[in-house]
C-alpha positions in Angstrom: 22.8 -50.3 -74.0 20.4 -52.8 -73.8 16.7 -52.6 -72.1 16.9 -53.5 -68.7 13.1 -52.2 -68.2 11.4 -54.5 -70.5 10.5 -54.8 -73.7 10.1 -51.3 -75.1 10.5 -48.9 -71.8 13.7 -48.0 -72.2 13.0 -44.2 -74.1 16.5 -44.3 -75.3 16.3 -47.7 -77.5 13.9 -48.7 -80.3 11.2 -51.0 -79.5 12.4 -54.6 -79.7 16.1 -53.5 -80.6 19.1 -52.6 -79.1 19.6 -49.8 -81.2 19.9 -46.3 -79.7 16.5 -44.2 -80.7 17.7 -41.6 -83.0 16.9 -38.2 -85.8 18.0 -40.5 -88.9 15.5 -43.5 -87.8 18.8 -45.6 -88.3 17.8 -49.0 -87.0 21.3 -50.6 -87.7 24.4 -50.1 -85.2 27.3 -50.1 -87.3 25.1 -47.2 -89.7 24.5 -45.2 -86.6 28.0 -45.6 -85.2 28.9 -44.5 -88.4 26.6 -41.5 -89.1 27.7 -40.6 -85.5 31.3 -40.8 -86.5 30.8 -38.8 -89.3 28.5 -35.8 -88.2 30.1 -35.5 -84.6 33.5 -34.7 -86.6 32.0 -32.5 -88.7 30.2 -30.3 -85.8 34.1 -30.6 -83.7 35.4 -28.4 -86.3 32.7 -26.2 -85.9 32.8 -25.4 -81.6 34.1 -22.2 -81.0 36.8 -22.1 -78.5 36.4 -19.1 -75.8 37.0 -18.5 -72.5 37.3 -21.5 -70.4 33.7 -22.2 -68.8 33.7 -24.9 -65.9 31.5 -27.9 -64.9 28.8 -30.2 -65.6 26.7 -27.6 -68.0 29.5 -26.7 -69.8 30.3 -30.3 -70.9 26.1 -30.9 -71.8 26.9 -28.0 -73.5 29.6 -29.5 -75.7 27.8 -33.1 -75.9 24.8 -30.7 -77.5 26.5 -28.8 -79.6 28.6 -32.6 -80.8 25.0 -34.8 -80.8 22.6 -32.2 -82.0 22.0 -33.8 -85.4 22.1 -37.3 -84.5 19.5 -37.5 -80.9 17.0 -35.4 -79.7 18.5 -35.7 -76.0 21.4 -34.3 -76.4 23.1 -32.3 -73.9 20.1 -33.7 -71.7 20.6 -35.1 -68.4 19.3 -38.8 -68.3 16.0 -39.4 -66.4 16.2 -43.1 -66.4 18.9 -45.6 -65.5 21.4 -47.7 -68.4 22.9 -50.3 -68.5 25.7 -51.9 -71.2 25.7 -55.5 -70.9 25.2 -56.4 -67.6 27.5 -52.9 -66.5 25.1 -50.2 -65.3 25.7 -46.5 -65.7 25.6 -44.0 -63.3 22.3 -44.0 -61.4 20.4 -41.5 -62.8 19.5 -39.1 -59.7 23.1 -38.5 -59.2 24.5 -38.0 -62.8 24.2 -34.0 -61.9 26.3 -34.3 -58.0 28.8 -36.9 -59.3 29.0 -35.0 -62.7 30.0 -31.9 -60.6 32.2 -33.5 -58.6 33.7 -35.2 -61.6 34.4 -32.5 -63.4 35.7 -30.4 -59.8 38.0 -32.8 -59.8 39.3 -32.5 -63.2 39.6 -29.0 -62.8 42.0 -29.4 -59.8 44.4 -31.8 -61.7 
């Protein structure tokens, strides 16, 4: 991601870096995507399989139970827009409808 609001607005980046804020205070990509690597594969073998719940909550849900130990937003819903590279995300008051709709469609494949 990189800060497309200026030096230091972007709440999901360190100041100055281009490093995802984060519970480790990891200020070093490949460490993160490594700790990440490691501690998201460790909480998959942990996520209880049930009945089958539907939708956008249900795949927070998931991202939550995955990211827990690595970012305080996880399983949030963004409240500012992204961007990688020059490649913005989703714009941020329609993560929820297109999320729905996403995952609608998913469901009827």
């Amino acid at each position: 991601m990189s800060d497309k609001f200026g030096e230091g607005r972007d709440p999901y980046l360190y100041p100055g870096l281009d490093i995802m804020r984060n519970r480790l205070n990891i200020r070093q990509q490949q460490r993160l995507e490594q700790a990440a690597y490691e501690m998201t594969a460790l909480r998959a073998a942990t996520i209880e399989l049930g009945p089958l719940v539907r939708g956008l909550p249900h795949l927070r849900t998931i991202h939550r139970q995955l990211y827990q130990d690595i970012f305080d937003w996880a399983g949030q819903l963004r409240e500012v827009d992204i961007y990688q590279g020059d490649t913005p995300f989703c714009h941020f008051a329609y993560i929820e409808k297109e999320g729905n709709a996403l995952m609608q469609d998913l469901e009827e494949e």
